[in-house]
Kinemage of the C-alpha trace (Angstrom):
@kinemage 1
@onewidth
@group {chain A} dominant
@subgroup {mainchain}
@vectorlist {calphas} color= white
{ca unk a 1} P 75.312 33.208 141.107
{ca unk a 2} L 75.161 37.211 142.016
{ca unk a 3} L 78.260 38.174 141.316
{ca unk a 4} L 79.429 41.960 142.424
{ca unk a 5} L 81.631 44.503 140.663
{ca unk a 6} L 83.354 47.467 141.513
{ca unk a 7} L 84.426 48.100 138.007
{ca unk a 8} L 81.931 51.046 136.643
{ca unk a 9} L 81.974 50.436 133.158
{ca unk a 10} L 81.204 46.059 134.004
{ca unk a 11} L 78.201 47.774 136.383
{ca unk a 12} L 76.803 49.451 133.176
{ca unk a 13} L 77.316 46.882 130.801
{ca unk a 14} L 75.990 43.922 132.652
{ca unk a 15} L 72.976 45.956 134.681
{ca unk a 16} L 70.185 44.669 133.138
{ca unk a 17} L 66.643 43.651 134.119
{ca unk a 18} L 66.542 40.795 135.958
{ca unk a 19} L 62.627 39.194 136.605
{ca unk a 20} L 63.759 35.669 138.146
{ca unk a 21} L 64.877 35.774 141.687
{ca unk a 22} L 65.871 33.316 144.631
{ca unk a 23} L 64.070 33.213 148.004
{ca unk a 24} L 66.699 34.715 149.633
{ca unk a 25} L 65.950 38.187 151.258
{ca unk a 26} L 67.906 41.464 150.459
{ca unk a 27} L 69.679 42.376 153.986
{ca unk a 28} L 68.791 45.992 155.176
{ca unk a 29} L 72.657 46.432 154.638
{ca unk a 30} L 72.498 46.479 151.174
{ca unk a 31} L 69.194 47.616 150.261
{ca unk a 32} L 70.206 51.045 152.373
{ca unk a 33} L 73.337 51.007 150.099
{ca unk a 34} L 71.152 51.404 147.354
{ca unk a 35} L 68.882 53.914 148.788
{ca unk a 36} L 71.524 55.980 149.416
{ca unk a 37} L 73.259 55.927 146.235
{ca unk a 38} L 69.593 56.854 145.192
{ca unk a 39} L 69.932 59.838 146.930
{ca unk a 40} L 73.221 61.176 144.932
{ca unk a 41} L 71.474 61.548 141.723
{ca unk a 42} L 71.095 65.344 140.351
{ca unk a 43} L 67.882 66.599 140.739
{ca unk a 44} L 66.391 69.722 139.598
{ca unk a 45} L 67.310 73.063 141.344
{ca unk a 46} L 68.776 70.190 143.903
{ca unk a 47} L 65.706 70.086 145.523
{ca unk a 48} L 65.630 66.418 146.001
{ca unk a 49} L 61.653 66.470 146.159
{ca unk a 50} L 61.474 62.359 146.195
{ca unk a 51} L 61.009 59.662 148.033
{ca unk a 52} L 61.813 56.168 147.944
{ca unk a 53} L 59.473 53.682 149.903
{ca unk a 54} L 60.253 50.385 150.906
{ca unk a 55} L 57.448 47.650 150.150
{ca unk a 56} L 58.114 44.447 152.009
{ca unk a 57} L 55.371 44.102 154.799
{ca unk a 58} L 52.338 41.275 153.996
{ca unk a 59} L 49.978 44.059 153.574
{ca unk a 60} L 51.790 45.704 151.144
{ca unk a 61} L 53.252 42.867 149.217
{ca unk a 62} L 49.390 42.140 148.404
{ca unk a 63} L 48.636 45.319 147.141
{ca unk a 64} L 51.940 44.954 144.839
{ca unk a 65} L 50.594 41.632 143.644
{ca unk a 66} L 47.063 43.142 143.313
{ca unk a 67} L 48.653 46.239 141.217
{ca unk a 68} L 50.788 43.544 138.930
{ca unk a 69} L 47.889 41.684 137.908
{ca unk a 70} L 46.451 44.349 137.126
{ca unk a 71} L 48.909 45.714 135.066
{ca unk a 72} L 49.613 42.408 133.711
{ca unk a 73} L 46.030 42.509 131.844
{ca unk a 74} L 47.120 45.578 130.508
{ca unk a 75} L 50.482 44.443 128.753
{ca unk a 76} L 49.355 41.577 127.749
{ca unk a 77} L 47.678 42.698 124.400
{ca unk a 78} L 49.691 45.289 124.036
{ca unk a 79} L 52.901 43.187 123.615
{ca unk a 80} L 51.337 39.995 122.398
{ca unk a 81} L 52.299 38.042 125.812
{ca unk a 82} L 50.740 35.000 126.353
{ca unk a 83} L 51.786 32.344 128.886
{ca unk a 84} L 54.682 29.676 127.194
{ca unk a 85} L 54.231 26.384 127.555
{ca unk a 86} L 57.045 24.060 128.951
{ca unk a 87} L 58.023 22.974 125.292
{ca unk a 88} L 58.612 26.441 123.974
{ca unk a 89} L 62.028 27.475 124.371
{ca unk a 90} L 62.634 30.062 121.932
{ca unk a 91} L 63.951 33.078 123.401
{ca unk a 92} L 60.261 35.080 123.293
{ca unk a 93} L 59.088 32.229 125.152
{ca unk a 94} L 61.775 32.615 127.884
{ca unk a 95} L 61.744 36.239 128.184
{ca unk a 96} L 57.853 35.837 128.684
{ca unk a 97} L 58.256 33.009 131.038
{ca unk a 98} L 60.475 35.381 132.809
{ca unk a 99} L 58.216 38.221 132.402
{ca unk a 100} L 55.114 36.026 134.030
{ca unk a 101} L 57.559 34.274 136.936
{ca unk a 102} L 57.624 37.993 138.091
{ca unk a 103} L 54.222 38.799 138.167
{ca unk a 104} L 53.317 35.681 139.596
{ca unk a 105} L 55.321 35.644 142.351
{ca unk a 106} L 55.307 39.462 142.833
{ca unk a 107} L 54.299 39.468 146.483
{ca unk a 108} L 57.332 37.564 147.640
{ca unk a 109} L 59.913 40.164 147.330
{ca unk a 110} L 61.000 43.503 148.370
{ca unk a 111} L 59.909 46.731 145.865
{ca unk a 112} L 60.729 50.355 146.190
{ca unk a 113} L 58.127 52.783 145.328
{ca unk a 114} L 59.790 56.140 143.833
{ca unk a 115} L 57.656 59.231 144.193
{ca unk a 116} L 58.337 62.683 143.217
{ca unk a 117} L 56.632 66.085 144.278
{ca unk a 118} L 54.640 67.652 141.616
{ca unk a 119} L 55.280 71.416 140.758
{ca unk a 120} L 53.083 73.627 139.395
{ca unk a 121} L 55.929 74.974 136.312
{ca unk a 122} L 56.976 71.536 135.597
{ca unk a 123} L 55.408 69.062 133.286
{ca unk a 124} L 55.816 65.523 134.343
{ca unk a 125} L 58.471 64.799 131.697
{ca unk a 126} L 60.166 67.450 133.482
{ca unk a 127} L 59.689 66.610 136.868
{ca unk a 128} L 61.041 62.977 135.737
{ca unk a 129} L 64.401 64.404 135.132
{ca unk a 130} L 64.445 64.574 139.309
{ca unk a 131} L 63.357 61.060 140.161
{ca unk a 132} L 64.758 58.710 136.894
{ca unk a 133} L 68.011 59.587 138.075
{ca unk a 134} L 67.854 58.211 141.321
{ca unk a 135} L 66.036 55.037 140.278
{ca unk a 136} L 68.698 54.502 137.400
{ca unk a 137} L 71.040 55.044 140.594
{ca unk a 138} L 69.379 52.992 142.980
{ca unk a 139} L 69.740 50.179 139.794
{ca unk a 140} L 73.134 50.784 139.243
{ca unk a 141} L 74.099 50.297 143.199
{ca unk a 142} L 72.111 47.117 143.045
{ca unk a 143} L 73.782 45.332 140.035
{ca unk a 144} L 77.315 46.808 141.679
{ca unk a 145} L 76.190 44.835 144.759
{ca unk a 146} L 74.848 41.385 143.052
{ca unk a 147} L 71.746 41.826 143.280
{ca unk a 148} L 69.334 41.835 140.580
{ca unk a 149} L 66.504 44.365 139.996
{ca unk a 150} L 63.637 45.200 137.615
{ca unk a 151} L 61.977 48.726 136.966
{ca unk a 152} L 58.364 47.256 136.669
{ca unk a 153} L 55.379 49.715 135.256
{ca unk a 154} L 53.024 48.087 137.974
{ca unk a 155} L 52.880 51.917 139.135
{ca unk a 156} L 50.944 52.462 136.297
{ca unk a 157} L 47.755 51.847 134.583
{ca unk a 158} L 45.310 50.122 136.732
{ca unk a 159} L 47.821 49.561 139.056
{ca unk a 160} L 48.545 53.515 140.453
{ca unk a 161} L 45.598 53.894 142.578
{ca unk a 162} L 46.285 50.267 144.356
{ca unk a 163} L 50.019 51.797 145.067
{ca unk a 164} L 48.708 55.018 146.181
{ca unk a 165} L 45.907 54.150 147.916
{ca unk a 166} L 48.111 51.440 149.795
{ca unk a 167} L 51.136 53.690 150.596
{ca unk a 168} L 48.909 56.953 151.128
{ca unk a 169} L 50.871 58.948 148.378
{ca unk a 170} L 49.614 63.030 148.789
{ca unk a 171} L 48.159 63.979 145.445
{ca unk a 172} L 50.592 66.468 144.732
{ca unk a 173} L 53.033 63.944 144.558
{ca unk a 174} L 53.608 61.815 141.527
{ca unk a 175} L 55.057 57.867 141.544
{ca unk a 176} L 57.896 57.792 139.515
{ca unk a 177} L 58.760 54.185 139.202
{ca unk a 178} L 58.335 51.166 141.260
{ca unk a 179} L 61.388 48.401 141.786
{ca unk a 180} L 61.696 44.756 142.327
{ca unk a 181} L 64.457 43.847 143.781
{ca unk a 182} L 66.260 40.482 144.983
{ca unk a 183} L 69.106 38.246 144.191
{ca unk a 184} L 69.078 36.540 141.110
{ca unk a 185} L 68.831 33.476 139.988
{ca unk a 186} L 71.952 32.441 137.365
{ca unk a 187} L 74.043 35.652 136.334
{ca unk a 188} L 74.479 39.055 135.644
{ca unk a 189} L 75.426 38.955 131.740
{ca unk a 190} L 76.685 41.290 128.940
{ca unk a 191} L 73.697 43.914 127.523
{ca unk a 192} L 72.960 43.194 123.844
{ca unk a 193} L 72.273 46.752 122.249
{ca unk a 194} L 71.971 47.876 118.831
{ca unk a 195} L 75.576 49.534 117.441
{ca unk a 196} L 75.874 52.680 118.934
{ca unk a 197} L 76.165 54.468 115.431
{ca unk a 198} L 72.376 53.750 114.904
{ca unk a 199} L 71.799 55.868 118.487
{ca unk a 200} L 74.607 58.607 117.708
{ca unk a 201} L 74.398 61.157 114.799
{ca unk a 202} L 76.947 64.239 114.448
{ca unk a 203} L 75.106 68.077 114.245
{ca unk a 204} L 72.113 67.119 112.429
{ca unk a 205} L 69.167 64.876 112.832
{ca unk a 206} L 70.900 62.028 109.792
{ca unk a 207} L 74.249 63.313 110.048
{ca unk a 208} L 76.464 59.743 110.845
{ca unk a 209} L 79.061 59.796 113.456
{ca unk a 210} L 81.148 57.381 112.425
{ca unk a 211} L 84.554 59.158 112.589
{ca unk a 212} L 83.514 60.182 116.044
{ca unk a 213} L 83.127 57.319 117.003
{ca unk a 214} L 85.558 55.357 115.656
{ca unk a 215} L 87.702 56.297 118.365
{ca unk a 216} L 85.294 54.673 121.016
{ca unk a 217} L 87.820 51.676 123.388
{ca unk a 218} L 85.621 48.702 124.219
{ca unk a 219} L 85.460 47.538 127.879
């Protein structure tokens, strides 16, 4: 069950990628929510140079599905998926079955298409300083809400010119990211990370932390 949260630090500890979803559409209510918290994010010299389209006709729904499979031939090797069968239940085989639920159903739901303006002075690692923001934003407003979401690379690869072609992106404007998003199916549950000392050194590159952050409070 979607569960939502107005407690910040149960937002960023439970946001993560959801790939199952129900039938049950996302209300223009609280998608906008999410679009605007989008729009709060920092963005370079403020400029806000992005913008966030909204996938959800038939026509564009195929060309989502068109750009996953693509994509999904891509990945494929380069992770090792291959389809589980019903008797595998390790947890591989139920992050893949996950991972292949999404594709396969990918014209179903609603996505969000996150394009940013291209500048001559700025690389595009640069220019992704403007737009990751917003989609780690529009994420963050989503879990807050209940509602699941996955940052998909279907924008990518083969799958870019589908997008671009089907939306009509300018070329000087670069996509971003692209977003499923729906309500999930079972929960929202606690992120399993690595310890944050092996992420966190102290004034040089092997320099450990650890009295800094032995004054960290778990929430």
């Amino acid at each position: 069950m979607a569960t939502a949260s107005s407690d910040v630090w149960e937002v960023l500890s439970t946001a993560r990628t959801i790939r199952r979803f129900t039938d049950e559409p996302v209300d223009d209510t609280t998608l906008t929510r999410c679009l605007e918290a989008a729009t709060w994010a920092p963005s370079g010299a403020n400029a806000q140079a992005w913008r966030f389209i909204v996938l959800r006709s038939p026509e564009q729904r195929s060309a989502v599905a068109d750009a996953a499979r693509h994509v999904l031939e891509v990945i494929e090797p380069v992770y090792g998926m291959t389809r589980p069968t019903d008797q595998e239940t390790d947890l591989v085989a139920r992050n893949n079955r996950a991972t292949y639920e999404l594709h396969d159903r990918a014209a179903e739901f609603t996505s969000i298409l996150f394009a940013q303006k291209r500048f001559p002075t700025a690389s595009e690692l640069l220019l992704g300083g403007s737009i990751f923001p917003a989609i780690q934003n529009f994420l963050l407003a989503a879990r807050a809400q209940g509602l699941g979401a996955c940052l998909t690379s279907w924008a990518s690869h083969g799958g870019e010119k589908i997008l671009r072609d089907a939306v009509g992106v300018p070329n000087d404007w670069m996509l971003g990211g692209h977003v499923v998003v729906g309500w999930p199916k079972g929960r929202h549950g606690r992120l399993r990370r690595r310890p944050l000392a092996h992420a966190v050194n102290l004034d040089h590159w092997d320099e450990p932390a650890d009295h800094v952050l032995a004054t960290r409070t778990t929430h």
